[in-house]
C-alpha positions in Angstrom: 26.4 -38.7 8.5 23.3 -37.9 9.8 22.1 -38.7 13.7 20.1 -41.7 13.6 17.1 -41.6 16.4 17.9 -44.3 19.4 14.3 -45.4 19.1 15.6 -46.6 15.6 18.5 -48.0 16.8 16.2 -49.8 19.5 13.8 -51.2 16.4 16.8 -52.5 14.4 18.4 -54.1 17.6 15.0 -56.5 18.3 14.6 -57.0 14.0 18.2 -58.7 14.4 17.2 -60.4 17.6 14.2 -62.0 15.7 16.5 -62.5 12.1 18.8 -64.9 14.4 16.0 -67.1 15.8 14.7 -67.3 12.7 17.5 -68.3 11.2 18.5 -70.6 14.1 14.5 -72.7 13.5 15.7 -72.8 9.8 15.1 -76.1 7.9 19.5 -76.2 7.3 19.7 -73.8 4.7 23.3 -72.2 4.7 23.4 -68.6 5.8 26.4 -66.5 6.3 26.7 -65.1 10.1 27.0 -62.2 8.8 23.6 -61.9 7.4 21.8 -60.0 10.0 24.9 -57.5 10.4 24.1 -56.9 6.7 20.6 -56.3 7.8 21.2 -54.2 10.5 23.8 -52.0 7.9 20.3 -51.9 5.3 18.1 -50.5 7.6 20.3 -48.1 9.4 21.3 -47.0 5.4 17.7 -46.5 4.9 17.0 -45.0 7.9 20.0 -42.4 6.9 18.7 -41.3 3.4 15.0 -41.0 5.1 17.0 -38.4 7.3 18.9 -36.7 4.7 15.8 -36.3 2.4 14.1 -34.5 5.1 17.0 -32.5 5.9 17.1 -31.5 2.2 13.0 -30.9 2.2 13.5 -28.9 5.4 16.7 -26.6 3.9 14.4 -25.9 0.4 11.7 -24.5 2.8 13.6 -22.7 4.8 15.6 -21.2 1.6 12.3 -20.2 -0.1 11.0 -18.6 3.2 14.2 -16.8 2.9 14.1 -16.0 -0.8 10.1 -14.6 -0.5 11.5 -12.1 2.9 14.3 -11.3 0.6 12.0 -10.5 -2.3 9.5 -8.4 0.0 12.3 -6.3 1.0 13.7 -5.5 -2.0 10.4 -4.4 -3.4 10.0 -2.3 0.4 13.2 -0.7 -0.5 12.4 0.0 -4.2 9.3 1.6 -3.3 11.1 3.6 -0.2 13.8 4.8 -2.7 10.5 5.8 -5.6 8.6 8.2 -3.1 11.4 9.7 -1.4 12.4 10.4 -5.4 9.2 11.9 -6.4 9.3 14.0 -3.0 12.5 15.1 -3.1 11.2 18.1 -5.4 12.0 21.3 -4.2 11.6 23.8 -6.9 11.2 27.4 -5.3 7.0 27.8 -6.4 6.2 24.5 -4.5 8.1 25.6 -1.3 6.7 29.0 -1.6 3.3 27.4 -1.7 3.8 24.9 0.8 4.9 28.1 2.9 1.9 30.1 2.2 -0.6 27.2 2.7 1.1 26.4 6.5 0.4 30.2 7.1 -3.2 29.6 6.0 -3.4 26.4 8.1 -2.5 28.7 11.2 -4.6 31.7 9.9 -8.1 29.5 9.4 -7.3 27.2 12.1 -10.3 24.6 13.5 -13.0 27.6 12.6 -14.2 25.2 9.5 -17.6 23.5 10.2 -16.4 20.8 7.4 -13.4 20.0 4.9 -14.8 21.5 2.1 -15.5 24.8 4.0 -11.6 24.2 5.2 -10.4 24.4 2.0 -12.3 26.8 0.8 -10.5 29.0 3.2 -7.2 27.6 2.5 -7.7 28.5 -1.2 -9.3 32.4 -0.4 -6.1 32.8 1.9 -3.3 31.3 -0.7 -5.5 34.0 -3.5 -5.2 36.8 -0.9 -1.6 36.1 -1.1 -1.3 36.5 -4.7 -1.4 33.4 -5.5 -3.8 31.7 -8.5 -5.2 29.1 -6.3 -8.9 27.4 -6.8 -10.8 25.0 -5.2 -11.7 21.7 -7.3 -14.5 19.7 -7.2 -13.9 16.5 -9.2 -16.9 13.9 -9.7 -17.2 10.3 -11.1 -19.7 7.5 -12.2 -19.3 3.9 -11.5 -17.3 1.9 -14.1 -16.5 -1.7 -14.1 -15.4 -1.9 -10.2 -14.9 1.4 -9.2 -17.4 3.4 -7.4 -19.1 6.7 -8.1 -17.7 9.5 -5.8 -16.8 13.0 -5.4 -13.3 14.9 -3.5 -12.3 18.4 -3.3 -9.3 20.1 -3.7 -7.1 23.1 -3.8 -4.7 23.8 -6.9 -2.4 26.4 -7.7 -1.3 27.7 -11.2 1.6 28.8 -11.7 2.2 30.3 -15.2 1.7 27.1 -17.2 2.2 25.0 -14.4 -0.2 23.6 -12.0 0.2 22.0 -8.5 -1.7 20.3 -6.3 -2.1 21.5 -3.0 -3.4 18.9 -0.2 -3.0 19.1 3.8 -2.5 15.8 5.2 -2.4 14.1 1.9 -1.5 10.5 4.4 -5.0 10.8 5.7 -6.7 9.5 2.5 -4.9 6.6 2.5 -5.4 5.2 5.9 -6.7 2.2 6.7 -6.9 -0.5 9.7 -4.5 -2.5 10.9 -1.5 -1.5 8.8 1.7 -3.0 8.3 4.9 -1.3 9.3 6.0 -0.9 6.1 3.0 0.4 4.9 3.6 2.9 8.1 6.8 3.9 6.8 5.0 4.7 3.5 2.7 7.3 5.0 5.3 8.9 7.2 7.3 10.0 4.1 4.1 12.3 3.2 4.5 15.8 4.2 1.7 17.5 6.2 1.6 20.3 4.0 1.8 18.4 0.0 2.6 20.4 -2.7 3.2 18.6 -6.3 2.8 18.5 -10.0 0.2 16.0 -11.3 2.0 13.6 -13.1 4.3 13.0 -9.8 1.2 12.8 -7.8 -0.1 10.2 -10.1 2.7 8.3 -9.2 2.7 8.4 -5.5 -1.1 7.6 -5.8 0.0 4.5 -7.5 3.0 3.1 -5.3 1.1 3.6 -2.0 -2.4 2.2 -3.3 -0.5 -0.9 -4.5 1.1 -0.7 -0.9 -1.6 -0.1 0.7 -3.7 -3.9 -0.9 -0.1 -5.4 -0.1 -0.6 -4.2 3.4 -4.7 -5.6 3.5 -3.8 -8.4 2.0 -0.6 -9.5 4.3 -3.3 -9.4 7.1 -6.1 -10.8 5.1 -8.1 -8.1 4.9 -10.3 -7.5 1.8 -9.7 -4.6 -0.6 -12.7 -2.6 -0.5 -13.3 -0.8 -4.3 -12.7 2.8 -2.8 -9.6 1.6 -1.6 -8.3 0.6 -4.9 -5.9 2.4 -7.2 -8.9 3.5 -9.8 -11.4 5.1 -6.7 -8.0 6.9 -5.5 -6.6 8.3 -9.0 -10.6 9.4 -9.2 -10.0 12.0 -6.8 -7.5 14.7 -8.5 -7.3 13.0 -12.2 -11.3 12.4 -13.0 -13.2 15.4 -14.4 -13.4 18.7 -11.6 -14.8 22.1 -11.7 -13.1 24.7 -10.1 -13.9 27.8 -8.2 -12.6 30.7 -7.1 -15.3 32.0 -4.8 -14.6 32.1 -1.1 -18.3 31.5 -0.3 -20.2 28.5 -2.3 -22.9 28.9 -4.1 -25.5 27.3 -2.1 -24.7 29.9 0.7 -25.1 32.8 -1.3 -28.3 31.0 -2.8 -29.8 30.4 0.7 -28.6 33.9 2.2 -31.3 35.7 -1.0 -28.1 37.3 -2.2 -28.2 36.3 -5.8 -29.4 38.4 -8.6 -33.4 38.1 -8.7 -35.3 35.7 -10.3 -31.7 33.6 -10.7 -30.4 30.4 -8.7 -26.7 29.7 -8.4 -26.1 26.5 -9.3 -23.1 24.5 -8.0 -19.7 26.3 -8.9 -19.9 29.8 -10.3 -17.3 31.3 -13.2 -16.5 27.6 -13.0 -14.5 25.4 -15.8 -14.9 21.5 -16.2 -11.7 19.7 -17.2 -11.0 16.1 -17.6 -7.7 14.8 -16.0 -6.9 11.1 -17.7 -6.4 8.3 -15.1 -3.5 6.4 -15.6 
């Protein structure tokens, strides 16, 4: 039985008080003495379910509130268990790679006036080591509510293969005031990334989705270049790739190009097209 409150103990004590002097100033109808303890028994019985109902409102609540923390962990752990999967690749080219780029990291260290003039480097080292590495320029236009933009990056080919290379891939996906989940995320990113394409379209997806979780849960808004289209954008849009360890515009501003010729952009250059999913 549930605890009745004494101040409504305290309220059905004076109704009873009052029922027998009103009953006492009667004009002689017959009432049972027991009347008012029947009374007293009604209200306490309402008093009871009023309890219980709230009891019962306050276990739903507390049972959903369970239920939604039980559901957010369960899709933490699902994603967890997905990167760490589509990490966990560790075929001898990628750790070759990832080796050779770490080397290059050390080699070019904090020499670079900007990224792209970092990478640059990173790709002319990885070639000097034999390796079939370029550096890619992807641009897009705006489409529906994604932004227009541009990224760089450094691939490798491998016989028929080709792999992304990126150092401190977590950095692109930072943002403020992150949830630890969101944290734990990011951590599972090596410094030095090395993957195939279609398991870095994957990882794009899982932490972008994490990552407007993560705003969201601190009621942030989702800016467009933080959104899952804007990020796939930046290795799957269409890219021209180089090979040159000095750009273009350098050799064009040094007078070192052929006479009467401008370098335009990316020389011996290909443009490919890289479906967003």
């Amino acid at each position: 039985m549930a605890r009745i409150p004494v101040k409504f103990r305290r309220i059905v004590a004076a109704f009873n008080e009052g029922a027998k002097i009103r009953l006492c100033e009667s004009s002689g109808s017959d009432h049972s003495p027991d009347n008012s303890t029947d009374l007293s028994d009604l209200v306490n019985s309402f008093i009871e379910r009023q309890n219980t109902t709230e009891e019962d409102e306050d276990h739903t609540e507390s049972s959903d509130r369970k239920s939604e923390v039980s559901e957010s962990d369960t899709n933490y752990l699902e994603t967890r268990e997905r990167l760490q999967s589509l990490l966990a690749c560790d075929e001898e080219v990628i750790q070759r790679i990832r080796a050779e780029t770490q080397l290059a990291c050390q080699y070019v260290g904090n020499s670079s006036s900007s990224k792209g003039h970092y990478k640059r480097q990173l790709m002319s080292r990885l070639r000097n080591r034999g390796f079939d590495a370029g550096l890619c320029k992807s641009r897009w236009e705006k489409s529906g509510g994604k932004q227009a933009g541009e990224y760089e990056y450094i691939d490798v080919n491998d016989g028929e293969t080709r792999y992304i290379v990126e150092v401190f891939l977590a950095g692109e996906f930072e943002i403020a005031r992150p949830t630890d989940q969101y944290v734990s995320f990011l951590q599972l990113l090596p410094p030095i990334f090395v993957c195939k394409p279609d398991e870095l379209k994957q990882i794009v997806r899982l932490i972008s989705t994490a990552m407007k979780q993560s705003m969201k849960s601190m009621d942030m808004h989702v800016p467009p270049w933080r959104r899952n289209a804007y990020m796939q954008a930046k290795w799957f849009s269409s890219y021209k790739r180089t090979i040159n360890a000095v750009s273009a515009k350098k050799v064009s501003d040094s007078g070192m190009g052929f006479p009467g010729k401008q370098l335009i952009g990316f020389e011996y250059s290909s443009e490919k097209v890289m479906p967003v999913m």
